[in-house]
C-alpha positions as CSV (number, residue, x, y, z in Angstrom):
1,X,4.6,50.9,9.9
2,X,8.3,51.2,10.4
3,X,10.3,49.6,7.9
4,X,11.6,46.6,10.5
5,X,8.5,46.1,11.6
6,X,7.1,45.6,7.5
7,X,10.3,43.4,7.2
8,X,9.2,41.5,10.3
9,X,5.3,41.4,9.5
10,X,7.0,40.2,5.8
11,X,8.8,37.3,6.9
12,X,6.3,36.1,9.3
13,X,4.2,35.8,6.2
14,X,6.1,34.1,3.9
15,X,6.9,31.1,6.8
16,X,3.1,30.9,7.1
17,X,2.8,30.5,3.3
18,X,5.5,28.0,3.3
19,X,4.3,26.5,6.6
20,X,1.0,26.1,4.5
21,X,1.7,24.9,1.5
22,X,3.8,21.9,3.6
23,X,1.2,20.9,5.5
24,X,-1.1,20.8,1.9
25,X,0.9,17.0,1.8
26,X,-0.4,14.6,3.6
27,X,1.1,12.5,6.0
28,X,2.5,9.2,4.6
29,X,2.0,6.3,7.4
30,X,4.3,3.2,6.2
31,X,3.8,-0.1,7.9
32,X,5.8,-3.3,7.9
33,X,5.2,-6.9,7.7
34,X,6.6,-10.0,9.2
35,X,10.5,-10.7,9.7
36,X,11.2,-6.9,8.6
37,X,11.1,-3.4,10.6
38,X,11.1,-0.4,10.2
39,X,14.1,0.3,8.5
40,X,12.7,-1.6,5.1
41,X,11.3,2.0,4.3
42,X,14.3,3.7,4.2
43,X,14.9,3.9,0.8
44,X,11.3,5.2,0.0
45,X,11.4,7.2,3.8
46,X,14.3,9.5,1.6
47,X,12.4,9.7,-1.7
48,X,9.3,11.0,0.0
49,X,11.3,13.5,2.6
50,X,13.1,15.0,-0.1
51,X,9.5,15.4,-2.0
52,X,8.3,17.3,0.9
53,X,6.1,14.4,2.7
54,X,5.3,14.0,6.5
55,X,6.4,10.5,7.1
56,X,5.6,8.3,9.7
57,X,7.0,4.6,9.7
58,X,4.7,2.7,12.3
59,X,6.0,0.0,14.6
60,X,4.1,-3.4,13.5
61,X,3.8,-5.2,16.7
62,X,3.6,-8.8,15.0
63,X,1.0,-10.4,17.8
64,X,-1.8,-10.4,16.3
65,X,-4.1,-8.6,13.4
66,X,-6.7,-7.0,15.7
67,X,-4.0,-5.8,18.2
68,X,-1.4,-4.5,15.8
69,X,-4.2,-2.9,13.9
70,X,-5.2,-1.1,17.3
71,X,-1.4,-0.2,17.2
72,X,-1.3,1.3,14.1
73,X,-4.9,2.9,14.2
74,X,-3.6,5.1,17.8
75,X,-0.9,6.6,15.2
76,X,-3.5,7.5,12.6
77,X,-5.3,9.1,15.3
78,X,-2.9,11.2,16.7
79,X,-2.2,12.7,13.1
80,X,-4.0,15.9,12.1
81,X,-4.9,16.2,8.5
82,X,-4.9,13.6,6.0
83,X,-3.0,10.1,5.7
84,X,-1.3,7.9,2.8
85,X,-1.4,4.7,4.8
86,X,0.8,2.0,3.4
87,X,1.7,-1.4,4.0
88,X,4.1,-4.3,3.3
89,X,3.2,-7.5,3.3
90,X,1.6,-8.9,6.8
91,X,1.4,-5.3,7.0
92,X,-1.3,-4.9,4.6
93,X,-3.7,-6.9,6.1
94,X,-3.3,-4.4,9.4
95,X,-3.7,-1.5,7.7
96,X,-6.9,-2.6,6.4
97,X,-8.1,-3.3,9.8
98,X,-6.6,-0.4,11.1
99,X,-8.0,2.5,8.3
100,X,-11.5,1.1,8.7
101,X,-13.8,3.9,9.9
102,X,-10.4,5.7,9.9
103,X,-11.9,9.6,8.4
104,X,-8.5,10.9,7.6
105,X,-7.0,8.1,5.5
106,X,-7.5,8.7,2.0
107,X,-5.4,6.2,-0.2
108,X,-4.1,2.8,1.0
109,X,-0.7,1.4,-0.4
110,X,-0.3,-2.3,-0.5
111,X,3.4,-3.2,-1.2
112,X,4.0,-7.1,-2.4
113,X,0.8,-7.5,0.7
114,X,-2.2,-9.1,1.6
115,X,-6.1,-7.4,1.6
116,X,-8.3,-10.4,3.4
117,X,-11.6,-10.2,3.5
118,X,-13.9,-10.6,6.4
119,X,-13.2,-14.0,7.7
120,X,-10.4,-14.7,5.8
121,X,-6.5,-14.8,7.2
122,X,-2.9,-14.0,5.8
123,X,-2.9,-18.0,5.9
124,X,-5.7,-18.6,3.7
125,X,-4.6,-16.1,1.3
126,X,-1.2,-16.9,0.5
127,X,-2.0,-20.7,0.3
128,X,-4.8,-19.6,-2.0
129,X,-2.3,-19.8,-5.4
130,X,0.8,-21.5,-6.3
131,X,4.0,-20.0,-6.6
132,X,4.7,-19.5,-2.6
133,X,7.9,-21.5,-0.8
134,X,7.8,-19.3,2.8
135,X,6.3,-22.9,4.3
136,X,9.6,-24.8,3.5
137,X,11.6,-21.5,4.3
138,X,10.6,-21.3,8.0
139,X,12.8,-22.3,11.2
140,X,11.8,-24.4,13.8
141,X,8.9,-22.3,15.9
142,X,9.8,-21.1,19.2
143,X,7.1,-21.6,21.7
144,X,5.5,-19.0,23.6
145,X,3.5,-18.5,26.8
146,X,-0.3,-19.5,26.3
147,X,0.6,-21.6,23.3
148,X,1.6,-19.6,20.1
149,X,4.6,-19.3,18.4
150,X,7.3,-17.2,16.7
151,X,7.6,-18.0,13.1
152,X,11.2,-17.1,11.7
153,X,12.8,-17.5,8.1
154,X,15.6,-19.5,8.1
155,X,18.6,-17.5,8.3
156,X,20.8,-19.8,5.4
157,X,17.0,-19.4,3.7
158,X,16.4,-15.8,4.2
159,X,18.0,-14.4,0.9
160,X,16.7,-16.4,-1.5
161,X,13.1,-16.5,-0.2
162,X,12.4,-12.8,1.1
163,X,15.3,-10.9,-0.3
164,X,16.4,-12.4,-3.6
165,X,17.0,-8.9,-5.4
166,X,18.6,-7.4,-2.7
167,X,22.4,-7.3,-2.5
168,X,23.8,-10.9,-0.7
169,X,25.6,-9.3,2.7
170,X,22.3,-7.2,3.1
171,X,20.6,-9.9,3.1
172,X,22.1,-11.6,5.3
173,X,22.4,-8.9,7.9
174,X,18.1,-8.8,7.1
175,X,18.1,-12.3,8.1
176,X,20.0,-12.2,11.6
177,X,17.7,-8.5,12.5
178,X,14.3,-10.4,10.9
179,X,11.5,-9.8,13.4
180,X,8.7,-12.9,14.1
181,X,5.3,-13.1,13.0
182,X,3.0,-15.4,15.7
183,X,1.4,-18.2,14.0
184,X,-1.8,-17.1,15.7
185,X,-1.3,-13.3,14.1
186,X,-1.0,-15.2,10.6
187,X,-4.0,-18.1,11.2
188,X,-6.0,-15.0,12.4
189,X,-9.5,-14.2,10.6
190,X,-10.0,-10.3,9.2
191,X,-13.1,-8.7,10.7
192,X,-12.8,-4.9,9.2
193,X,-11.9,-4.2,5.0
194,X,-11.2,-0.6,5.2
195,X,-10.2,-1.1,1.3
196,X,-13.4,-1.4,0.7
197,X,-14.1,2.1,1.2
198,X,-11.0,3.7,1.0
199,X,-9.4,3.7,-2.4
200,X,-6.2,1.9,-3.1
201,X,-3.2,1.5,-5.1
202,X,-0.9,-1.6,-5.2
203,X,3.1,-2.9,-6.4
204,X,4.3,-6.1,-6.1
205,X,7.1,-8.3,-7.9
206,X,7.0,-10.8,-10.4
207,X,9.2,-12.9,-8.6
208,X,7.9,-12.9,-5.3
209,X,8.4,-15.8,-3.0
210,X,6.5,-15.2,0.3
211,X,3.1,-14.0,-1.6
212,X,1.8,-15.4,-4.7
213,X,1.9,-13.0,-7.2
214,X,-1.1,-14.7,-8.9
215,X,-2.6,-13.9,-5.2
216,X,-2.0,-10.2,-5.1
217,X,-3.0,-9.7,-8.4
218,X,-6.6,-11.4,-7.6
219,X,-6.4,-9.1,-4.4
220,X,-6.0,-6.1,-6.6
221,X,-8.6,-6.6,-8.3
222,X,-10.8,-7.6,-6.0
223,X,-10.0,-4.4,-4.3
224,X,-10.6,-2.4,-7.8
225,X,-6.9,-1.0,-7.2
226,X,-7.0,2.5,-9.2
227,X,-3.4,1.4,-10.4
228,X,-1.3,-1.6,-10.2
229,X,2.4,-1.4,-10.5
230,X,4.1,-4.7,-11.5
231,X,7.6,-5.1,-11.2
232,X,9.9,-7.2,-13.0
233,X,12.2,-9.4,-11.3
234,X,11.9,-7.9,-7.8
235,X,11.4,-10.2,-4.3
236,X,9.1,-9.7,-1.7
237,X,10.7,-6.3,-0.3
238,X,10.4,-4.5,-3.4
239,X,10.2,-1.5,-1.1
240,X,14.1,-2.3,-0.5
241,X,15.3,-3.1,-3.8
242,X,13.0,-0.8,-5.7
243,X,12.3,2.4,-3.4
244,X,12.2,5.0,-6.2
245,X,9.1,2.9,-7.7
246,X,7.5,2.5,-4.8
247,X,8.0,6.0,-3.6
248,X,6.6,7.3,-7.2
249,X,3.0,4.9,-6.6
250,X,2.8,6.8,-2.8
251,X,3.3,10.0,-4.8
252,X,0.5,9.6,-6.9
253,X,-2.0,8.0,-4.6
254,X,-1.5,11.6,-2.5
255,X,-3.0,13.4,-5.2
């Protein structure tokens, strides 16, 4: 073997080993709730990149459970390899629809989120313990065909009840971008726990205003979380105002 060749046959080598070794991660599947997107990952979507994580953050439809969970379960299938799949809020009641009978989701991630049973709804659950203001927090519903509606956070509102930890003109820009939940997506009844199967790990804050935290707690345990991570002071998008935390609690349900 020539010495360029050896070089060559060297360095294909050591990008297969790397190539490897990355893919030994799994993929981390992030999922929002209601008047959010997307973009509430960012924080954690730059802790988890730098760590070496595939990330995927997952459109959330906001329609309905069974139909955003469809959504979301066509992304886990197109993903070879195993998944982290995490969710915020609304978002965790479609990513336990969604991972049920899922093979390649190992962990689920519930951040300041819901885990109904069978039968129950988002509805029932946060109206299960005090503590909750989003019912005096929400604008006027805007109709839609067929009969549902669009449920928004008042804008003048927003900060206080979703995003009271997060810096005032961010909050406000959250409020004008927010993205509605139908009130037949929330009122909707869970037919698939995929928590019950798949193990799960859970943050939330102590100050939360959209979810009980009395609630998620009860949900945790009920779920028999492997780890709960309570944080002090923080609102209902802990993933915004605490992304290093929540990044950390991915982490370690990946291993």
């Amino acid at each position: 073997m020539t010495q360029k060749v050896f070089a060559f046959a060297l360095a294909l080598g050591l990008a297969s080993l790397a190539t490897a070794h990355a893919q030994t991660k799994p993929t981390v599947v992030l999922v929002h709730g209601a008047f959010a997107d997307s973009s509430s990952w960012n924080g954690v979507v730059a802790d988890l990149t730098r760590d070496g994580y595939p990330v995927v953050a997952a459109a959330n439809p906001l329609r309905g459970l069974a139909s955003d969970a469809a959504a979301v379960r066509t992304v886990l299938d197109a993903i070879p390899g195993p998944v982290i799949l995490v969710g915020h809020s609304y978002g965790g009641a479609v990513i336990s629809a969604a991972s049920d009978g899922a093979a390649n989701v190992k962990a689920l991630v519930y951040v300041a989120a819901f885990a109904p049973e069978v039968g129950e709804s988002i509805f029932d659950l946060s109206g299960k313990f005090p503590g909750g203001t989003l019912p005096d927090a929400l604008d006027r519903p805007v109709d839609l065909p067929g009969g549902a509606h669009d449920l928004y956070i008042r804008q003048d509102k927003f900060p206080v009840q979703f995003a009271a930890d997060v810096p005032l003109a961010q909050a406000k820009l959250m409020a004008v971008a927010q993205r509605p939940l139908t009130d037949a997506a929330g009122a909707e009844k869970a037919v698939a726990t995929g928590w019950k199967a798949i193990p799960s790990w859970w943050t939330y804050g102590e100050a939360d205003r959209n979810i009980p935290p009395a609630a998620m707690k009860w949900m945790a345990e009920r779920a028999r979380a492997k780890q709960v991570v309570v944080v002090p002071g923080a609102s209902h998008v802990v993933m915004i105002s605490h992304p290093h935390e929540v990044a950390r609690l991915i982490e370690a349900a990946s291993h």
